[in-house]
Backbone as ProteinMPNN parsed JSONL, in Angstrom:
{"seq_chain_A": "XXXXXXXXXXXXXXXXXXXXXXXXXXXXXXXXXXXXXXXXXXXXXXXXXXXXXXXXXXXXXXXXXXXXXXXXXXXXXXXXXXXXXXXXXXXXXXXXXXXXXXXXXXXXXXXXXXXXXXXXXXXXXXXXXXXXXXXXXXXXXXXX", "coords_chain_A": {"N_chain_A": [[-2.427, 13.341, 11.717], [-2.225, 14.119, 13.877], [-1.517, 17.252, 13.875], [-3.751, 17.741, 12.564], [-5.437, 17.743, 14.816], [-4.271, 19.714, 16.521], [-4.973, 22.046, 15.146], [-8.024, 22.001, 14.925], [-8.082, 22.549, 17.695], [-7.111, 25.436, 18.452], [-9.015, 27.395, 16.93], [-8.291, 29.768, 14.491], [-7.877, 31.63, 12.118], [-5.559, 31.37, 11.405], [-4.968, 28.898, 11.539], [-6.724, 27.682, 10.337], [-6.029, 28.046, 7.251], [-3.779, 26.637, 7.153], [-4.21, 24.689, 7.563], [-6.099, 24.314, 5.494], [-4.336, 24.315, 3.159], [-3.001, 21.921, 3.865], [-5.301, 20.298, 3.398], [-5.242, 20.343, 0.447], [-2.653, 19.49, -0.581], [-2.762, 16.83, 0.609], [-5.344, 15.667, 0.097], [-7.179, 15.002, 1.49], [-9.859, 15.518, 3.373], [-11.594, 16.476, 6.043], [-13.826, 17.079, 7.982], [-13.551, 19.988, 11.045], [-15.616, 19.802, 12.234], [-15.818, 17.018, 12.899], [-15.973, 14.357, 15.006], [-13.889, 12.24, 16.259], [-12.137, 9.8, 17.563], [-9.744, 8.461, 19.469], [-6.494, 7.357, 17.878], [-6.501, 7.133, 15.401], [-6.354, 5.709, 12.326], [-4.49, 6.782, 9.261], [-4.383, 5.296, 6.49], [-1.866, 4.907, 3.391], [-2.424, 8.24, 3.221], [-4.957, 9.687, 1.153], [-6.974, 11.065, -0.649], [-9.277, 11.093, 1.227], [-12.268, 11.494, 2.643], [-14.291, 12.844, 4.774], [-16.929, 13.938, 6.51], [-18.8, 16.72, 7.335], [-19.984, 16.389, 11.428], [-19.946, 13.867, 11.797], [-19.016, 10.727, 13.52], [-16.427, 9.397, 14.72], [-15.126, 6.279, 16.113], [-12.717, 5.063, 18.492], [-9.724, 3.407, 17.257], [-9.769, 3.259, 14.754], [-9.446, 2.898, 11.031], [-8.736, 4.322, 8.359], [-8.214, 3.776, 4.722], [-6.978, 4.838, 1.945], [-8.674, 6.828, -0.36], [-11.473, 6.735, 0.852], [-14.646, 7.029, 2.076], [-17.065, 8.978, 3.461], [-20.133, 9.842, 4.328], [-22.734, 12.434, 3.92], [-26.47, 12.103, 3.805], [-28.39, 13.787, 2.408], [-31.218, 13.341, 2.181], [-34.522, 11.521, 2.537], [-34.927, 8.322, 4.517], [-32.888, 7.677, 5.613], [-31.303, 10.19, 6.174], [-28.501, 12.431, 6.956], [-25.649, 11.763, 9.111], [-22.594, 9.189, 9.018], [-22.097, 6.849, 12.392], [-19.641, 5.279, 13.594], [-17.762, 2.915, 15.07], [-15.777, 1.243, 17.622], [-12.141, 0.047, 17.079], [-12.566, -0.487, 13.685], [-12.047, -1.013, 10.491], [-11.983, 0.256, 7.444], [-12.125, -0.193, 4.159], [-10.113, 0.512, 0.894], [-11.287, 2.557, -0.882], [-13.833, 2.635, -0.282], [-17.61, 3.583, 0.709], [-19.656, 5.394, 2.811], [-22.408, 5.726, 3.703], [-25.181, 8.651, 5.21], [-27.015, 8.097, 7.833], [-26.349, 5.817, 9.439], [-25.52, 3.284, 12.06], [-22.31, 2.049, 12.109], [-20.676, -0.845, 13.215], [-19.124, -2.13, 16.255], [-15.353, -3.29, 15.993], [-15.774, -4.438, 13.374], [-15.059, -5.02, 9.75], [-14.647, -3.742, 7.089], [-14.553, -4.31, 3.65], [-12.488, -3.317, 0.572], [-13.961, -1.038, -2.094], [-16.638, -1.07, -1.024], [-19.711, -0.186, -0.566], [-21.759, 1.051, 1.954], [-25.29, 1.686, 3.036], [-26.574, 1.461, 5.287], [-27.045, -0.373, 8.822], [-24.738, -1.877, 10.222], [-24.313, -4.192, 12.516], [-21.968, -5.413, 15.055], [-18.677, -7.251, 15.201], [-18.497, -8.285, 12.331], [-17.663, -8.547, 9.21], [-17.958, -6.954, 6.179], [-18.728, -6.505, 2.681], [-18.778, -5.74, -0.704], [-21.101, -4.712, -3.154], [-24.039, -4.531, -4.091], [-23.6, -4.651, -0.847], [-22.366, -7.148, 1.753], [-23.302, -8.74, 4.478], [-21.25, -10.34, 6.42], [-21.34, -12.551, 9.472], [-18.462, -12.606, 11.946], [-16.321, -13.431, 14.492], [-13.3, -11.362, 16.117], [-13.164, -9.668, 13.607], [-11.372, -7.906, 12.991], [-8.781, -9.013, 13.31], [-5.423, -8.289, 13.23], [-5.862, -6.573, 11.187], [-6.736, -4.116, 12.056], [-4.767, -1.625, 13.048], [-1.836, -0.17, 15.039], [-3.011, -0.08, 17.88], [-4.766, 1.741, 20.186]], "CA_chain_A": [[-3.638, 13.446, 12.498], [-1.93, 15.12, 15.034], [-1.803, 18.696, 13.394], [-5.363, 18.539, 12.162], [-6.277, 18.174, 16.037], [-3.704, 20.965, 16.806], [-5.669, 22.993, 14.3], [-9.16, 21.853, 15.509], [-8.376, 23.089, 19.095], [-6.529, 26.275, 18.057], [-9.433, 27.501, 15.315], [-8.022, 30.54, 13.974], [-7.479, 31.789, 10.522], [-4.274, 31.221, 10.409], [-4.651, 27.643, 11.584], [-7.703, 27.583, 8.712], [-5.067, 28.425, 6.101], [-2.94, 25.937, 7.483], [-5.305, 23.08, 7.434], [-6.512, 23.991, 3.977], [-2.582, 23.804, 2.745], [-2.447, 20.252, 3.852], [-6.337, 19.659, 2.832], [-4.71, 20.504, -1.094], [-1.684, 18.577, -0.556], [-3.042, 14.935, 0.417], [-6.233, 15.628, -0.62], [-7.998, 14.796, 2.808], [-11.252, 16.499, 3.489], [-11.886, 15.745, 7.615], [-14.092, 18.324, 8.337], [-13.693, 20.46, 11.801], [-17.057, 19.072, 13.209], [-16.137, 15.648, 12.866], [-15.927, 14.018, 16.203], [-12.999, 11.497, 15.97], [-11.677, 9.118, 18.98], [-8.501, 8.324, 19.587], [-6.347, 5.522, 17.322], [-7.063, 7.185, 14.332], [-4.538, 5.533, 11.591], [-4.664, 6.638, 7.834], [-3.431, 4.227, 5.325], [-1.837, 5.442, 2.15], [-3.549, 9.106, 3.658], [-4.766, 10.353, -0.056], [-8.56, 11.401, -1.159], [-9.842, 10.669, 2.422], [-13.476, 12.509, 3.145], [-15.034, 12.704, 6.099], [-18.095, 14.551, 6.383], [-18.949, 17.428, 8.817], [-20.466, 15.965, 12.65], [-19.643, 12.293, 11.529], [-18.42, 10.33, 14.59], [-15.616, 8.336, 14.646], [-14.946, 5.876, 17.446], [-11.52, 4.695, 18.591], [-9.027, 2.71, 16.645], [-10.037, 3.244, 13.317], [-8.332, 2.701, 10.186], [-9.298, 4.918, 7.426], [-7.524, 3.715, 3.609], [-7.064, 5.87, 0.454], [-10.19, 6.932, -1.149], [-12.641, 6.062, 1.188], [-15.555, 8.294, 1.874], [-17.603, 8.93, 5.133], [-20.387, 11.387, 4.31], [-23.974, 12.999, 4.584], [-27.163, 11.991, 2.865], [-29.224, 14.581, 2.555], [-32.864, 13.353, 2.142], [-34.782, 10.414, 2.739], [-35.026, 7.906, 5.942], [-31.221, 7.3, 6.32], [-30.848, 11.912, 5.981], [-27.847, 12.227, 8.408], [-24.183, 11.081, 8.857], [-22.852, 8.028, 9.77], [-21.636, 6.875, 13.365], [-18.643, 4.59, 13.483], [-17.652, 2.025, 16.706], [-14.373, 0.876, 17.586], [-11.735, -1.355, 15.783], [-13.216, -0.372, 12.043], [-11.378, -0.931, 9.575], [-12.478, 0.886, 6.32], [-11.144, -0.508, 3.111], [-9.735, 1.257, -0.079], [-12.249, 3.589, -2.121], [-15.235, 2.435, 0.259], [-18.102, 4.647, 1.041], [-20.171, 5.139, 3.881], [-23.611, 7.378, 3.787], [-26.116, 8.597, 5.265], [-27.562, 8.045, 9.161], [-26.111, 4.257, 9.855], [-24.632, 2.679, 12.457], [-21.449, 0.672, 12.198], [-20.399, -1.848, 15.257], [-17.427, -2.14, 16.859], [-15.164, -4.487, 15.473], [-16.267, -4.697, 11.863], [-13.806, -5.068, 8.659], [-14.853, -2.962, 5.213], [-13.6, -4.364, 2.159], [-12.485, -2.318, -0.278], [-15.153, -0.785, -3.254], [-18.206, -1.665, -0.592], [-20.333, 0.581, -0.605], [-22.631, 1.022, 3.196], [-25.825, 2.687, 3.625], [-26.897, 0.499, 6.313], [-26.995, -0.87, 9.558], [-23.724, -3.362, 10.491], [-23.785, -4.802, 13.493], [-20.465, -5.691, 15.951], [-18.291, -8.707, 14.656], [-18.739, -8.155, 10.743], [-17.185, -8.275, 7.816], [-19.011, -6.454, 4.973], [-18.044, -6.491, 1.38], [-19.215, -5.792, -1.657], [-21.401, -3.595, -3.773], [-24.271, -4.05, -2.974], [-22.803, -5.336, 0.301], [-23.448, -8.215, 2.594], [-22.766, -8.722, 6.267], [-20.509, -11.915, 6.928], [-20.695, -12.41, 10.929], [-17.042, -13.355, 11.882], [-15.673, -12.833, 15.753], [-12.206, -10.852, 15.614], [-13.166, -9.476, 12.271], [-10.87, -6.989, 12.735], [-7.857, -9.281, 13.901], [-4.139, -8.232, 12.378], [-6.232, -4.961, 10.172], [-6.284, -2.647, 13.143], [-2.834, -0.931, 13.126], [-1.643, 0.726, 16.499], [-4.253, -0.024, 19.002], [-4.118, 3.031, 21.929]], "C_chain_A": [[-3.396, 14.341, 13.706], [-1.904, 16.442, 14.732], [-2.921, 18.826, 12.804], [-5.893, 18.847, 13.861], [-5.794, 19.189, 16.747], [-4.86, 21.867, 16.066], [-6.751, 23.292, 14.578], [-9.033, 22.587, 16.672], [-8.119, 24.574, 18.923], [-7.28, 27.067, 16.644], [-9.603, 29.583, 15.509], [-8.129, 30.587, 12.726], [-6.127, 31.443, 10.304], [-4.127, 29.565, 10.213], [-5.651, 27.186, 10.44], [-6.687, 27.623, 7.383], [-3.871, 27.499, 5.873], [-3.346, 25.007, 6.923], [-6.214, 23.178, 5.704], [-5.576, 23.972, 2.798], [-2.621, 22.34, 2.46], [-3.75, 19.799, 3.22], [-5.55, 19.256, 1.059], [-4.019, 19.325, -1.055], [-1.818, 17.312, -0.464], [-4.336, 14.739, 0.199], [-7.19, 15.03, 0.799], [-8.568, 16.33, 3.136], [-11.798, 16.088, 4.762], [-12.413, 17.258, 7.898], [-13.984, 18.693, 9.762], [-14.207, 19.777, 12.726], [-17.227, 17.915, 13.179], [-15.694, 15.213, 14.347], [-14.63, 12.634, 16.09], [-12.288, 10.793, 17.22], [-9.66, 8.979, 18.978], [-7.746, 6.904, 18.754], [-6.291, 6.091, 15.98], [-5.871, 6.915, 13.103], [-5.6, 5.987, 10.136], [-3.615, 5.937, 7.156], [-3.081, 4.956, 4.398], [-2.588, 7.059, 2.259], [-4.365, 10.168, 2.127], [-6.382, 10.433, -0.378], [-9.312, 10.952, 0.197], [-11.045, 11.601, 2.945], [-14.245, 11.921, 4.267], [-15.939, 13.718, 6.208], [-18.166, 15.362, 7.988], [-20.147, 16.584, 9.852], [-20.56, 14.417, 12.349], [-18.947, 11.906, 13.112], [-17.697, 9.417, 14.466], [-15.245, 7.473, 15.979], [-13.191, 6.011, 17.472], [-10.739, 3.551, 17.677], [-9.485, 2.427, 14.964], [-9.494, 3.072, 12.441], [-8.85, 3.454, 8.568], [-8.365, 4.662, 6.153], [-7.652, 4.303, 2.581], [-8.164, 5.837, -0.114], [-11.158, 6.987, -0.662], [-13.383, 7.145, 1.27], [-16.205, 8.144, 3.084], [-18.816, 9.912, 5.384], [-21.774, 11.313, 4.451], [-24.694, 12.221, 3.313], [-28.277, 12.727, 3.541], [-30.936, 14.502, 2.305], [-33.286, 12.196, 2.506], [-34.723, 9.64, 4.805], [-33.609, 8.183, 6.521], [-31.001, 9.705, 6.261], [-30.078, 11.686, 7.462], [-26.101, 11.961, 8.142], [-23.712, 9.534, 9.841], [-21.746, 7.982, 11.138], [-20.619, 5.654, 13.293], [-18.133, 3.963, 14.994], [-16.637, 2.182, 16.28], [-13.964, -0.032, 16.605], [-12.435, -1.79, 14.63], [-12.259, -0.752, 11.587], [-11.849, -0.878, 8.187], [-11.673, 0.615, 4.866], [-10.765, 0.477, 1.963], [-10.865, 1.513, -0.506], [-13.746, 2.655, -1.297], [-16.211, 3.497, 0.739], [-19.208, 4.154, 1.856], [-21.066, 6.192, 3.954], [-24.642, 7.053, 4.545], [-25.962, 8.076, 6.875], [-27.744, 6.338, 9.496], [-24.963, 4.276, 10.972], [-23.528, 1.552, 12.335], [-20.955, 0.079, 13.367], [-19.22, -1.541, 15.467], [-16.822, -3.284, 16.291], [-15.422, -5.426, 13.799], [-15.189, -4.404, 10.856], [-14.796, -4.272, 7.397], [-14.545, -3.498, 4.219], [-13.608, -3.401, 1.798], [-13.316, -2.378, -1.233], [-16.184, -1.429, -2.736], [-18.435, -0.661, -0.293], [-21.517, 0.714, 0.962], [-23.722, 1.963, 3.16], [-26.979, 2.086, 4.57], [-26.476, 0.38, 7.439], [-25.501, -2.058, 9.523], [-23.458, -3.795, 11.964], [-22.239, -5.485, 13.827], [-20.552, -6.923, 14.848], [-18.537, -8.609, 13.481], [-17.816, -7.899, 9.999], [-17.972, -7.857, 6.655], [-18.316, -5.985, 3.72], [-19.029, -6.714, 0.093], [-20.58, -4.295, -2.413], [-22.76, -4.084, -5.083], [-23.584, -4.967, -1.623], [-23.5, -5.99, 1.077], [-22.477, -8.295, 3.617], [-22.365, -10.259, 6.368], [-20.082, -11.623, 8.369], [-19.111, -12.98, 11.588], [-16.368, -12.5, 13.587], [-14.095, -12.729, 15.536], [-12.348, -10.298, 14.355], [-12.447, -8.644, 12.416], [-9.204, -7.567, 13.007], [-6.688, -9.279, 12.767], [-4.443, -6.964, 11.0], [-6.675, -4.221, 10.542], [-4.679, -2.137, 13.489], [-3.032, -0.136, 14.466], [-2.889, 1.187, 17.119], [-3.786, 0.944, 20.144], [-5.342, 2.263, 22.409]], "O_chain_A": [[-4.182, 15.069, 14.313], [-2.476, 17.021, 15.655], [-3.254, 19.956, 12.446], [-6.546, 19.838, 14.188], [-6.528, 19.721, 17.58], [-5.679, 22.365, 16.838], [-7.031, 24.489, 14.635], [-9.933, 23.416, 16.808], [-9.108, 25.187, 19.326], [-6.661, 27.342, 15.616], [-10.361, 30.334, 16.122], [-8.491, 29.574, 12.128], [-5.621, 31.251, 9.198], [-3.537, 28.98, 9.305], [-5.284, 26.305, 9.663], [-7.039, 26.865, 6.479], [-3.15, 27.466, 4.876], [-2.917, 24.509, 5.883], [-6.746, 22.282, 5.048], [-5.931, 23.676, 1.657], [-2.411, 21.708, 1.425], [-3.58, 18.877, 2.423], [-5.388, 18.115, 0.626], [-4.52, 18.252, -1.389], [-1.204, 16.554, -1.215], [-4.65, 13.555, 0.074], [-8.202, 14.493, 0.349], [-8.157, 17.49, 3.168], [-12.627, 15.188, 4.624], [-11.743, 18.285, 8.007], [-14.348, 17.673, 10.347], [-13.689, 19.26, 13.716], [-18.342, 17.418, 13.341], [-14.881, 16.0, 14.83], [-15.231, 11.883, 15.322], [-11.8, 11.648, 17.96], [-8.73, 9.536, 18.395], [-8.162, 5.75, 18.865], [-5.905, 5.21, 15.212], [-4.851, 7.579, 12.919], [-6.788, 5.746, 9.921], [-2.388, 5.989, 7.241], [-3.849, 5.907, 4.247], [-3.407, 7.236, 1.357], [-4.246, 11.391, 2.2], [-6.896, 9.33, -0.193], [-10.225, 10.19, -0.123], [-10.714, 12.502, 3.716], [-14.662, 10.785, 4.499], [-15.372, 14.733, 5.803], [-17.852, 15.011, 9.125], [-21.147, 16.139, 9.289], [-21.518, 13.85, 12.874], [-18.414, 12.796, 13.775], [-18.223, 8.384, 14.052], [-15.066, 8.165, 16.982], [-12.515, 6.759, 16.766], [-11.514, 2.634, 17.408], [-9.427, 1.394, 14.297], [-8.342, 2.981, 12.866], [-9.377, 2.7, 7.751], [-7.395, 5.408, 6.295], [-8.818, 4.274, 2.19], [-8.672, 4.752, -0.396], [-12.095, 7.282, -1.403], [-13.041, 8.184, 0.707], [-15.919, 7.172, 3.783], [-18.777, 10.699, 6.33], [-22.235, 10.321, 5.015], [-24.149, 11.822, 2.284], [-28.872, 12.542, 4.603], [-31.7, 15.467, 2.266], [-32.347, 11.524, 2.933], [-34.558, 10.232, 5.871], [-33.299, 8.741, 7.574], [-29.821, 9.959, 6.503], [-30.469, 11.185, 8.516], [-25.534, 12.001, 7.05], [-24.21, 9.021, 10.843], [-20.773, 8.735, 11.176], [-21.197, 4.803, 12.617], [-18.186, 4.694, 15.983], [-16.247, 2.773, 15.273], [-14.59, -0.652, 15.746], [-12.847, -2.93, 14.416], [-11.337, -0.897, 12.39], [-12.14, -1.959, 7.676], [-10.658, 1.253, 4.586], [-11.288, 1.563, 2.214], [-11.63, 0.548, -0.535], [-14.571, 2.099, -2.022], [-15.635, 4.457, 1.25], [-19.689, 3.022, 1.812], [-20.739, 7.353, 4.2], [-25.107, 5.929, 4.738], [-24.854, 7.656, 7.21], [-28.791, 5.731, 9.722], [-23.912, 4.917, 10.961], [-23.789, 0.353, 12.44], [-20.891, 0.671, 14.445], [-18.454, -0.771, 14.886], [-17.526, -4.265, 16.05], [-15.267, -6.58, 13.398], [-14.397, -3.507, 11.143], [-15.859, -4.829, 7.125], [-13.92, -2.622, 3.622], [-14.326, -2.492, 2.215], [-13.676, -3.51, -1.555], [-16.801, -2.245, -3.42], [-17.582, 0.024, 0.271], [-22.481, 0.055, 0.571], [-23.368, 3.139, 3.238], [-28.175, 2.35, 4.439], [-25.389, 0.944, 7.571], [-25.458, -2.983, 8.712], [-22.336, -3.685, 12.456], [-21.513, -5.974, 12.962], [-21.431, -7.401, 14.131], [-19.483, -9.395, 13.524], [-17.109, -6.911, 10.197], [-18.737, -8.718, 6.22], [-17.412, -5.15, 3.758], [-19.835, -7.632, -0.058], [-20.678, -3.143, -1.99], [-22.679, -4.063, -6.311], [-23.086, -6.069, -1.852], [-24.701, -5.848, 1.308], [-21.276, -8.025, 3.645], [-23.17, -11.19, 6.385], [-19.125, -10.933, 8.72], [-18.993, -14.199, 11.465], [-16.065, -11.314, 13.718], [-13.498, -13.637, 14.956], [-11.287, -10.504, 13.765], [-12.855, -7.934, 11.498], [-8.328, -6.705, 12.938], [-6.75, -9.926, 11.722], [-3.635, -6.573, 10.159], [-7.181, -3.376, 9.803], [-3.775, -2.54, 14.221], [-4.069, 0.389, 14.87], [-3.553, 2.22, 17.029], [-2.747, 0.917, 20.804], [-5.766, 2.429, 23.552]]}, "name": "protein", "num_of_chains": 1, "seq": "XXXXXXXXXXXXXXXXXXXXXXXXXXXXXXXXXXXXXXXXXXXXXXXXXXXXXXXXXXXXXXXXXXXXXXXXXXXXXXXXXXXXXXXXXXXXXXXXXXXXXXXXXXXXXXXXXXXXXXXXXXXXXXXXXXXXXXXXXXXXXXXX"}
């Protein structure tokens, strides 16, 4: 994460050529224009998309597969905004012009194109919001 934001600040071609080296290699797709906080851990870092002007908060936890991206028509048309202390499970996807809270857990293979309020756990496919305070406690890795 640290040499994509080298790359981001530094946007050259050569650092373009760079960053689409490593895109190949672990297969992470974090576009440029994504806004990203500080904290940012990848799990397993392997098929990881992130969608251009997506916002990421702080302490995030992004796991293999997951997805993070645009939906182009309709009410939700947009990308989604992300709070603190997420934690995004394996092969989960996230579309479209929703807010997620701060503090919210992902399972893995749930699917979001919704609203989740703070304190949540959400799982499943279609997915349901289980309120739970600490939902994120011991599956946030290296809190800054």
């Amino acid at each position: 994460m640290y040499l994509w934001r080298k790359l981001k600040v530094k946007n050259n071609c050569i650092n373009r050529a760079r960053l689409y080296r490593l895109t190949k290699k672990y297969g992470l797709e974090i576009s440029l224009s994504a806004t990203i906080g500080k904290g940012l851990y990848l799990g397993h870092p392997y098929n990881i998309t992130v969608a251009s002007d997506v916002v990421i908060g702080d302490n995030v936890n992004l796991h293999k597969g997951c997805t993070i991206g645009r939906e182009n028509r309709g009410d939700r048309a947009g990308v989604p905004k992300i709070g603190n202390n997420v934690s995004v499970g394996i092969n989960s996807t996230i579309v479209g012009k929703v807010n997620i809270g701060n503090d919210v857990m992902i399972a893995p293979n749930s699917f979001i194109n919704f609203d989740v309020p703070d304190h949540s756990v959400v799982l499943g496919n279609p997915a349901k919001i289980h309120s739970k305070e600490y939902a994120t406690k011991c599956y946030v890795n290296f809190l800054v």
